[in-house]
C-alpha positions in Angstrom: 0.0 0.0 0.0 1.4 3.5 -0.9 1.5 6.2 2.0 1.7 9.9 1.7 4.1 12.0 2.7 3.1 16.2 2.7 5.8 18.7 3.1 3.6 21.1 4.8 6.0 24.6 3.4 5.8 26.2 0.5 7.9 24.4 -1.9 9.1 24.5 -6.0 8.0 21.5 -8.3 12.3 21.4 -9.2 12.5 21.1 -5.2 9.8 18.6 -5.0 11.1 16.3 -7.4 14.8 16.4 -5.8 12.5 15.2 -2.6 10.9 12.9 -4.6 14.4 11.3 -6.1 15.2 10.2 -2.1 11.8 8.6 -1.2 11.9 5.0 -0.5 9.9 2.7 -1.8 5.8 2.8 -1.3 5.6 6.5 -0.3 4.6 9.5 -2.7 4.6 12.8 -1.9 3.5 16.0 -2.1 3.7 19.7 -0.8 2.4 23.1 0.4 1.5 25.7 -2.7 0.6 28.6 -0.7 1.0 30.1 2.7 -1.5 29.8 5.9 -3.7 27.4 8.3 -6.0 26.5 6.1 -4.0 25.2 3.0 -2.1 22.9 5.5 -5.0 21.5 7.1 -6.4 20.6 3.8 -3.0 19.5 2.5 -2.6 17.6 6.0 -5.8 15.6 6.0 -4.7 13.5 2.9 -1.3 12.4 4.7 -0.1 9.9 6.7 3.0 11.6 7.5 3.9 15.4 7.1 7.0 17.3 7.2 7.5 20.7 8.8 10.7 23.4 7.6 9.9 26.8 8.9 5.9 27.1 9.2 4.2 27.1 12.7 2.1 23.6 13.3 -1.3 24.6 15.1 -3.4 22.2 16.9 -5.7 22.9 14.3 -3.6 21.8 11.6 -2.9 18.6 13.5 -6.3 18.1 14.2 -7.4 18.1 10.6 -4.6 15.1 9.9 -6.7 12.5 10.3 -4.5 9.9 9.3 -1.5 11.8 10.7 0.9 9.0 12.2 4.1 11.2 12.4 5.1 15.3 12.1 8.6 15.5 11.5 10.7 18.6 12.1 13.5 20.0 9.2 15.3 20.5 11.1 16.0 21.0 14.9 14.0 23.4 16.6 10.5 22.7 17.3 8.9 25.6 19.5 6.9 26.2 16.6 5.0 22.9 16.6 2.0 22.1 19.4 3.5 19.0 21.4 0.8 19.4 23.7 -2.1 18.3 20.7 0.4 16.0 19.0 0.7 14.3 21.8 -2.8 14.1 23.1 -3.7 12.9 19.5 -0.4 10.4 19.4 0.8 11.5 16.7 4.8 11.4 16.8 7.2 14.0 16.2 10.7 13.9 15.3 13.8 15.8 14.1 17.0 15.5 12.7 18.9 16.1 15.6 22.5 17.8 15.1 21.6 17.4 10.6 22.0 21.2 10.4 24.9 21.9 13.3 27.9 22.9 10.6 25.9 24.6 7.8 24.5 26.7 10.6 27.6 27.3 12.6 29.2 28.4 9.3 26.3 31.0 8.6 27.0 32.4 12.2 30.7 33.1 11.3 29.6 34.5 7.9 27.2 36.9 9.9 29.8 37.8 12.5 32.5 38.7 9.7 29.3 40.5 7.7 28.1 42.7 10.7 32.2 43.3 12.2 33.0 44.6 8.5 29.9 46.0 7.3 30.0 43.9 4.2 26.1 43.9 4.3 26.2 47.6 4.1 28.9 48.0 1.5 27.0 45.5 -1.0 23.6 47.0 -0.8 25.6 50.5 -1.2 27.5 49.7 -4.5 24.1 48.4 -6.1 22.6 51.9 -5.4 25.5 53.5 -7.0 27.2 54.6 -4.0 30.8 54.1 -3.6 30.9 54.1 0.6 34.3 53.4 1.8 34.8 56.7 3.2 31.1 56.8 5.2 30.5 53.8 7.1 27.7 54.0 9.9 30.6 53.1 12.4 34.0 51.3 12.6 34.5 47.8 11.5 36.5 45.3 13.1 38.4 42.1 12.0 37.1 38.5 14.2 40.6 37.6 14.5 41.2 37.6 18.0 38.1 39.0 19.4 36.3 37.4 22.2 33.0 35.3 21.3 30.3 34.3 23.8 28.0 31.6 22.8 24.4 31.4 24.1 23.8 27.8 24.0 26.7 24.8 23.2 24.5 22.6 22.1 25.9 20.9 18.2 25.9 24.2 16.8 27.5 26.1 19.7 29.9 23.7 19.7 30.7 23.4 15.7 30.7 27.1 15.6 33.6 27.1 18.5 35.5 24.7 16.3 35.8 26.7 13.8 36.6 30.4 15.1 39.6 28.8 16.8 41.0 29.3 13.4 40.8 32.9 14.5 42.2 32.8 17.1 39.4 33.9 19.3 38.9 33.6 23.0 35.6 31.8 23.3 33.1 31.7 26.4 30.0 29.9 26.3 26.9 29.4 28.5 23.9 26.5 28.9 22.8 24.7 31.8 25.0 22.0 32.6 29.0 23.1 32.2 31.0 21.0 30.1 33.8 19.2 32.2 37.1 20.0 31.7 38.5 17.6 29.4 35.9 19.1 26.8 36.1 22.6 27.6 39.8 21.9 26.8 39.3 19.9 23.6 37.1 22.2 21.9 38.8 25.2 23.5 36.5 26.9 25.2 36.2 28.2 29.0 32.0 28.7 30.4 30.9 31.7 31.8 28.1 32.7 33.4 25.4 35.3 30.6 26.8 38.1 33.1 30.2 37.6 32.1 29.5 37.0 28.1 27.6 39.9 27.8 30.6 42.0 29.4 33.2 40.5 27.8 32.3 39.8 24.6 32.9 41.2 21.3 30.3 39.3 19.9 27.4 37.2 21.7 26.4 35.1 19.3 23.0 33.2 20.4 22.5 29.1 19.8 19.8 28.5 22.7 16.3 26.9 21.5 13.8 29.1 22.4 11.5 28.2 25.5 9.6 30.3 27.8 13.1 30.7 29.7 14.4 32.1 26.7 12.2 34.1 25.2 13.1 37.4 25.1 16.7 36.5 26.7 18.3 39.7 25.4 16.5 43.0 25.1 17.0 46.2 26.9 19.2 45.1 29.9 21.7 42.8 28.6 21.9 45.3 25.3 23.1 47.7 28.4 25.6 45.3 29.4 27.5 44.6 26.4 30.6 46.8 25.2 29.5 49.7 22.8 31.5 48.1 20.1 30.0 44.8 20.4 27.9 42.5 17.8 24.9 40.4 18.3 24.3 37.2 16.0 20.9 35.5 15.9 20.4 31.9 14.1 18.4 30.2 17.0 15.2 31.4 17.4 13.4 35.2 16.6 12.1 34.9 20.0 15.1 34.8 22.0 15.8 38.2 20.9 13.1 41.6 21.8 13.2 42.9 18.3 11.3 46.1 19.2 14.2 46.8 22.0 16.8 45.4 19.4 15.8 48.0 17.0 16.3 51.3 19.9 19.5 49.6 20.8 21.0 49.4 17.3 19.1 53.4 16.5 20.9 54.5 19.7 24.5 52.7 18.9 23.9 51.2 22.3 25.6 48.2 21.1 27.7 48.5 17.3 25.8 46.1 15.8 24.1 42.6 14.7 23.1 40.2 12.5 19.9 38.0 12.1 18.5 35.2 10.4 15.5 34.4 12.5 12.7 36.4 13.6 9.9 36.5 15.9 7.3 36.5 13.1 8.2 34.8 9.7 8.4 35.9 7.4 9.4 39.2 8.5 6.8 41.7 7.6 7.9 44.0 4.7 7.4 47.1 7.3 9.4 45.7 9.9 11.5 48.4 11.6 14.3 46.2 11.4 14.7 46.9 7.7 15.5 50.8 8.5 18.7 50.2 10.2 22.2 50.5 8.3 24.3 48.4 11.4 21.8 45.4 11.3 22.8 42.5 8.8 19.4 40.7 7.6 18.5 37.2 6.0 15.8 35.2 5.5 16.4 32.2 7.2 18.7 30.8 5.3 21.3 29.4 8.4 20.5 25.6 7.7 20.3 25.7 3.8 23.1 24.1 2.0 22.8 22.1 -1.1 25.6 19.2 0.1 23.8 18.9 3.1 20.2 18.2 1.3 20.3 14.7 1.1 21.7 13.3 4.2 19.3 15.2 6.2 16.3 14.4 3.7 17.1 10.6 3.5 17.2 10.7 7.8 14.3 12.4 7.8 12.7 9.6 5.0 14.3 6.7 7.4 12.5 8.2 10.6 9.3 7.4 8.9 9.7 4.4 7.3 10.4 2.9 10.7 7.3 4.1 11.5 5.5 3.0 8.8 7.4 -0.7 9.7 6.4 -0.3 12.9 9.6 0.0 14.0 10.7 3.0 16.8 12.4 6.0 15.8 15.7 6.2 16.9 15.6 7.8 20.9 18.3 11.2 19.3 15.4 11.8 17.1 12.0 11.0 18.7 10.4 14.1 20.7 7.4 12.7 21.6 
């Protein structure tokens, strides 16, 4: 009997078929054409398994899956999906935990080196004519050397410190249980309390999932905290961030600058206040795309749900609820 997959996002038909190419035997699928609630709960309610990138999983939509035997995550992050109504339907969810740790840790440094030199700035600049290398909005700064606090060591965290000791960099990092020493010393790295990052660094660079102990980490007070010359890079969550205090913080030079990839509403609204400011680098969630990292994470994800549809458990890294 054939089952049916649905990527619940948005998707191309060239994307689609690439999807397609990995499936394993007695599964078809198919995909999201347009944006909203409603499209996914009619797009839902034909599948017996669904996929989830970047768009928000209501009860609702869960509730119209009928068939639903499995949502699982692109990904790693799933704040955006109701656990509460997937589990009091049983339905599983899953992710791909640690697929996405390097392409994202790579995006970060190419964010921090974007926001430190104002390469952001400069490109836009040069495609409006204007030749800007005598009127920067402030100073840049090299990475080499600086000091780096990470929010969060989780997989990315922890890539992302593998590769800035290239530069040389004095890394701190923060999350709830401490490293012990032989891994601190291994991946070079000391911990220090969010007090002590948020003073010391030259860029705090944030890797936490966002949870109702996170959101809204940083705004106002810790923005007050940080040296005047310091960056902040976002490729966790929009959430963990106060974008509306972000925005007087940047307006003010309270902090030099940042970078973002994630926001608290997606995608981010074409008014958004945080597309008037020349020392904020914007993207649009584009942290775990890579094209060499497509189909290990695609043919994981296809895995986790064949063992469900053997009847087999998903593997305990993977399985959320």
């Amino acid at each position: 009997m054939t089952e049916t997959i649905c990527l619940l996002d948005m998707t191309t038909p060239a994307r689609a078929e690439k999807l397609r190419a990995l499936l394993p035997p007695g599964f078809v699928l198919t995909h999201g054409t347009a944006r909203g609630d409603e499209h996914m709960k009619e797009i839902i309610a034909e599948a017996d398994y669904a996929i989830s990138g970047q768009v928000a999983v209501s009860g609702d939509v869960l509730r119209a899956g009928k068939r639903l035997k499995l949502l699982h995550k692109w990904g790693v992050g799933y704040d955006n999906i109701d656990i509460a109504t997937a589990r009091e339907l049983g339905i599983k969810v899953a992710r791909t935990t640690g697929s996405n740790a390097l392409p994202v840790a790579e995006f970060a440094l190419g964010l921090m080196i974007s926001a430190l030199r104002y390469i952001g700035y400069g490109h836009a600049e040069l495609k409006k004519g204007h030749w800007s290398t005598g009127s920067l909005p402030g100073e840049t700064f090299m990475l080499s050397g600086k000091t780096v606090g990470l929010i969060g060591f989780g997989a990315i965290g922890q890539n992302v410190a593998k590769l800035l000791r290239g530069f040389g960099c004095t890394i701190l990092y923060s999350k709830r249980q401490p490293l012990d020493a032989a891994e601190e010393a291994a991946l070079g790295v000391r911990y220090a309390t969010m007090a002590e990052i948020l003073a010391q660094a030259d860029i705090v660079s944030l890797h936490c999932p966002l949870t109702p102990e996170t959101t809204n980490l940083i705004g106002r007070e810790a923005f007050a905290k940080m040296k005047k010359t310091a960056v902040l890079i976002n490729v966790a969550r929009g959430g963990v961030v106060n974008e509306a205090e972000l925005v007087v913080a940047l307006r003010n030079r309270v902090i030099a600058g940042a970078a973002m990839d994630v926001y608290a509403i997606e995608p981010l609204p074409a008014d958004s206040d945080l597309l008037t400011l020349d020392n904020l680098v914007v993207t649009p969630h584009l942290a775990a795309m890579a094209a060499d990292n497509f189909a290990p994470t695609v043919s994981r994800m296809f895995a986790n749900i064949a063992h469900v549809s053997r009847s087999e458990p998903v593997p305990p890294k993977d399985l959320v609820v």
